[in-house]
C-alpha positions in Angstrom: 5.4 -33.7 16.2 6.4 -33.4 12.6 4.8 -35.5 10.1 5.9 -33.9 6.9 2.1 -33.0 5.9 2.0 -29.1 5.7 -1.7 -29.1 6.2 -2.1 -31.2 8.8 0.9 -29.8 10.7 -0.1 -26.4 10.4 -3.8 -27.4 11.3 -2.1 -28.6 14.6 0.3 -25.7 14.9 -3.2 -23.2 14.7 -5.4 -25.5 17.3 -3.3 -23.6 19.7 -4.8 -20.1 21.0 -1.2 -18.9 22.0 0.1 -20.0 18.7 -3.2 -17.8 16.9 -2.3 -14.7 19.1 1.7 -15.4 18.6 1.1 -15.4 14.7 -1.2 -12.7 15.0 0.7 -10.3 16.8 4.1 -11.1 15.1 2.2 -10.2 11.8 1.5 -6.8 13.5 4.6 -6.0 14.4 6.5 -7.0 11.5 4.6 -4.8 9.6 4.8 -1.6 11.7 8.5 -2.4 12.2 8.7 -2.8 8.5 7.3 0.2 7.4 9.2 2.5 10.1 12.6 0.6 10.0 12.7 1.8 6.6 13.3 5.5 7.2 15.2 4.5 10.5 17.7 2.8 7.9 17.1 6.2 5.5 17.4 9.2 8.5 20.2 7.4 10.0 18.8 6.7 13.2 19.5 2.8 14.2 21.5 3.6 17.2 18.7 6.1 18.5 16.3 3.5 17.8 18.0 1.1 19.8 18.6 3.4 22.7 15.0 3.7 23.1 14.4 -0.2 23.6 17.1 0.2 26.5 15.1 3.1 27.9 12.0 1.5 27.7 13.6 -1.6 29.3 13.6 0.7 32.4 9.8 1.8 31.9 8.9 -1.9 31.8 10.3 -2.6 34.7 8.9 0.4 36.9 5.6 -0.7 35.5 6.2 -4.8 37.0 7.3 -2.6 40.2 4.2 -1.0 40.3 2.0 -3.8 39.5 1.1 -2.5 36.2 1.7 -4.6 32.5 4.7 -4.1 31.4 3.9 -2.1 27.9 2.4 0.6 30.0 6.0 1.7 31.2 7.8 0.8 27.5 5.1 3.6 26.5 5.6 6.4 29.2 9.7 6.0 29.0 10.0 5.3 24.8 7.4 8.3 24.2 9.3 10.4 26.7 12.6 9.6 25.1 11.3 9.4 22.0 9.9 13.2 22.0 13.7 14.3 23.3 15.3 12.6 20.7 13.3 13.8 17.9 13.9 17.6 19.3 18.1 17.4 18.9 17.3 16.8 15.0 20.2 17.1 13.5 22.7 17.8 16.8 21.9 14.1 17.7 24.9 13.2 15.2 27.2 14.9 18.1 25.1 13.4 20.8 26.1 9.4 20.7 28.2 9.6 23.8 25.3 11.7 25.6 22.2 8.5 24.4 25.0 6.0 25.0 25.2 7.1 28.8 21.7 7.3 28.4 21.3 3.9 27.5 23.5 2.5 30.0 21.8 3.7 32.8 18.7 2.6 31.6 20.1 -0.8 32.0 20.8 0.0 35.2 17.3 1.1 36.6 15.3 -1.5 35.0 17.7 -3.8 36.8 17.1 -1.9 40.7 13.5 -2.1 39.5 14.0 -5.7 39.0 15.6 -6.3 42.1 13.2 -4.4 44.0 10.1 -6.4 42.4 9.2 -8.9 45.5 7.6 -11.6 42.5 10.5 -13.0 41.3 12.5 -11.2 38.4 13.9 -14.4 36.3 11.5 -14.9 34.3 10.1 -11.3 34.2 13.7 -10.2 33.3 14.1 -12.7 30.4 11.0 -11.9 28.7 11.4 -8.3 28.5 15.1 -8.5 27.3 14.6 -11.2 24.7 10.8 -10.9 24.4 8.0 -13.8 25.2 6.1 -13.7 22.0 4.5 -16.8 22.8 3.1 -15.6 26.6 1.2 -12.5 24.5 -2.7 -12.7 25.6 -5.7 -12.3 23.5 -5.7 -8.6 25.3 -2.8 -7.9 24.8 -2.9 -8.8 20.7 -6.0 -6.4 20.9 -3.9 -3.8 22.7 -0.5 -4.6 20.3 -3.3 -4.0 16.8 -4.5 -1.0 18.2 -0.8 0.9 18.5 0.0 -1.0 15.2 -3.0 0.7 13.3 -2.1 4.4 15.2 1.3 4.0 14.4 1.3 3.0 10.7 -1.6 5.9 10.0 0.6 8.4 11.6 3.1 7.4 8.9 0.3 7.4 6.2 -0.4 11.2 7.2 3.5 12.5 7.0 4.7 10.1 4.5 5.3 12.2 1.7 7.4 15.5 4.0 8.7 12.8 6.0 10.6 11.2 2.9 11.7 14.4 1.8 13.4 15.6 5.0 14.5 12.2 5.1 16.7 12.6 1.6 17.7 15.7 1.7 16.8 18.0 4.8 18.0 21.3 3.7 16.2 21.6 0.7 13.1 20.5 2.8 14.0 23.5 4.8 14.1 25.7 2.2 10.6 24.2 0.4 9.1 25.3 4.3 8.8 21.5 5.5 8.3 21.7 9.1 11.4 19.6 9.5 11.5 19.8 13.5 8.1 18.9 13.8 8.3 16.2 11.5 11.5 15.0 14.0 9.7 15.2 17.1 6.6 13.0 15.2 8.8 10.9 13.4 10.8 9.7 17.1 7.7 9.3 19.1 6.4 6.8 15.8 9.5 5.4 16.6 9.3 4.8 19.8 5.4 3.4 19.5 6.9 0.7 17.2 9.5 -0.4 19.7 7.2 -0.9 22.6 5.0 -3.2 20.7 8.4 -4.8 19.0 9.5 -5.4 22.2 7.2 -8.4 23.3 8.3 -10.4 19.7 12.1 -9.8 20.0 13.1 -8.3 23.8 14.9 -4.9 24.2 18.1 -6.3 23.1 17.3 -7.5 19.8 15.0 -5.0 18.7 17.7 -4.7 15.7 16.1 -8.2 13.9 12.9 -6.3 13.3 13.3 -2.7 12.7 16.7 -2.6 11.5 17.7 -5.8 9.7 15.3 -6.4 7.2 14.9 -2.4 6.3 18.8 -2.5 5.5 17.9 -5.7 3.4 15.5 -3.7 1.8 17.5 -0.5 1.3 19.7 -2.7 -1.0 17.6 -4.0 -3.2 14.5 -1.5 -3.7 14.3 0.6 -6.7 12.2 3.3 -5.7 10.6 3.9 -1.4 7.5 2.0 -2.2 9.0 -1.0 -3.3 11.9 -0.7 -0.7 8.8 -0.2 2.5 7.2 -3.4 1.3 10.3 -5.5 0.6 11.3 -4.7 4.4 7.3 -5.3 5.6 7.9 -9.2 3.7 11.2 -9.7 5.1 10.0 -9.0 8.6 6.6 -11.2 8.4 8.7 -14.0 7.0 11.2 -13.8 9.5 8.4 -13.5 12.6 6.4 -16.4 10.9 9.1 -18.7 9.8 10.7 -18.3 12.9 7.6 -18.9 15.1 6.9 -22.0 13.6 10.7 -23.3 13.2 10.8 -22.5 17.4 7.6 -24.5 17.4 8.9 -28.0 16.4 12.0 -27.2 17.7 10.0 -27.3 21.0 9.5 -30.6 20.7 13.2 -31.8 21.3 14.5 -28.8 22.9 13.4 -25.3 23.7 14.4 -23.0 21.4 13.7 -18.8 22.3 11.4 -17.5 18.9 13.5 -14.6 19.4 16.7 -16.7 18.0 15.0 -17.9 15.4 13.5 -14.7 14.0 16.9 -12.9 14.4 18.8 -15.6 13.0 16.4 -15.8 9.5 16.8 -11.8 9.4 20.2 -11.7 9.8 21.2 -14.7 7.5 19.0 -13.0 4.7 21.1 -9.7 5.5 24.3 -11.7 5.0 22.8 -13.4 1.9 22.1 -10.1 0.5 25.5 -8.7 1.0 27.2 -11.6 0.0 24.9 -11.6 -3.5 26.1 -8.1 -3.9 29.3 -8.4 -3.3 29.6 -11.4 -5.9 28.0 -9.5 -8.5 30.4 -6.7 -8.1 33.3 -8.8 -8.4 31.6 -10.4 -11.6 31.3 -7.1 -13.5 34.6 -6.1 -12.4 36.2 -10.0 -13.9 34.1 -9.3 -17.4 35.0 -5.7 -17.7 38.2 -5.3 -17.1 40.2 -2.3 -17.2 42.7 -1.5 -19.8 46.4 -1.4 -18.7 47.8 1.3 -17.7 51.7 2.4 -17.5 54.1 0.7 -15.8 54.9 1.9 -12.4 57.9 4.2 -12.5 57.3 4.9 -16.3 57.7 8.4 -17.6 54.8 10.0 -19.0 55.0 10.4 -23.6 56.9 13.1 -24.7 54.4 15.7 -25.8 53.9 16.5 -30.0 55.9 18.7 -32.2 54.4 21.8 -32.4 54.9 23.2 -35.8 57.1 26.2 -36.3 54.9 29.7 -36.1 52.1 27.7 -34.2 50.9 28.4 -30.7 49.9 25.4 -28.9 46.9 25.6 -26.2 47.6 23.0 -23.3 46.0 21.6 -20.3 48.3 19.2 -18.0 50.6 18.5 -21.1 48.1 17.5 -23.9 48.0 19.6 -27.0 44.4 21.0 -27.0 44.7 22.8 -30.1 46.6 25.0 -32.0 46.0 29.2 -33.5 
């Protein structure tokens, strides 16, 4: 229960192994999702992003069928779809109705796989939509830092083409950056950091962690460095704050740590707008612009020229005279 001592609650909170692997594998994944939300939000790629947690929905869901864990499958399909993705570059803008139908019948086969699973799909079904952080094993945390550590040194290695085909890919395809490479890498990062997001947040809100708090950040960094870690401490607080809100919440009712980590990602994303928004309309209130003619008014006669004077105009103002 709560006893409104910090240390001693958190003491209690930790002398749980699930809540040690919980914290420790949410702290993983924020990070990763962090770090490689932030060009999602930056190459335009949310809805691709989310497609692939629908696809990999279906991989999980073969795996169960085949009695295999479930993050073997949300490998195979998101790496697969990932690679595909990554090779329509550019046509993807003209491809949404192509993923979408995609996507859809993704749904679809992870649900026959579901029904075709002979151990009960509830539960199974529940966690892989809206994730289980708090079922993650001691293996699994080992498995979940290993992809974690791959994944953020692949973006260590192409950080600095992958931001510049990120901001402006022509010119990175005139400098000789192999942009379609970079793609094809870039999607199947991608897709590693949604297979391990998916056991924190489920396929369906996969948006609260690599999304969310990278548009946060996109809003208020100055520069890419300080934008990547603002959306790295965004996610961690969100996955932390929300584990242990979902934790004391257990104790009167049960509360999914999935709700709770989208709900603190997406009320700082509204807070952030909102901030915005206010400050725009308090520059606009102290600086305001000076009146202009009334509607329907004609426009002032122009100036005498003087006689034996040429007069140079542009759009009816005397520019000059020879």
């Amino acid at each position: 229960m709560f006893s409104w001592n910090p240390v001693t609650d958190v003491t209690q909170m930790l002398s749980y192994q699930f809540m040690r692997d919980a914290f420790v594998a949410g702290a993983v994944v924020a990070v990763v999702a962090g770090v490689v939300g932030y060009f999602v939000i930056l190459r335009r790629t949310a809805f691709a992003a989310h497609a692939l947690s629908h696809i990999g929905f279906a991989g999980a869901s073969g795996s169960v069928l085949l009695g295999l864990m479930p993050i073997v499958g949300l490998l195979a399909f998101c790496l697969t779809a990932g690679a595909a993705i990554g090779t329509l570059g550019r046509r993807l803008r003209d491809r949404d109705v192509v993923i979408g139908n995609v996507l859809a019948f993704s749904l679809g086969l992870g649900a026959l796989f579901l029904a075709l699973y002979k151990g009960g799909n509830a539960g199974l079904a529940t966690s892989i939509l809206f994730g289980q952080i708090l079922a993650v094993s001691s293996s699994q945390v080992g498995l979940t830092l290993v992809i974690g550590v791959v994944t953020l040194a692949l973006i260590g290695v192409m950080y600095r083409p992958l931001l510049f085909a990120s901001i402006d890919e022509d010119a990175a395809r005139a400098r000789r950056v192999p942009v379609q490479a970079l793609s094809i890498a870039f999607m199947m990062t991608l897709a590693l950091t949604v297979a391990v997001s998916v056991q924190v947040v489920g396929v369906l809100l996969i948006f609260a962690l690599v999304v969310t708090p990278a548009a946060i950040a996109e809003r208020v960094g100055r520069s890419p460095g300080h934008a990547i870690a603002v959306s790295v401490v965004v996610a961690l607080a969100s996955t932390w704050i929300g584990l242990t809100i979902a934790y004391y919440l257990s104790f009167y009712f049960q509360c999914p740590v999935s709700f709770c980590i989208v709900s603190l990602s997406f009320g700082g994303y509204v807070g952030v707008r909102v901030g915005q928004w206010r400050g725009a309309s308090g520059r606009r209130d102290s600086n305001p612009r000076p009146p202009g003619p009334k509607p329907g008014a004609l426009p002032p006669a122009p100036r005498p020229v003087p006689a034996g004077t040429t007069s140079l105009c542009h759009g009816g103002r005397t520019a000059g005279t020879l």
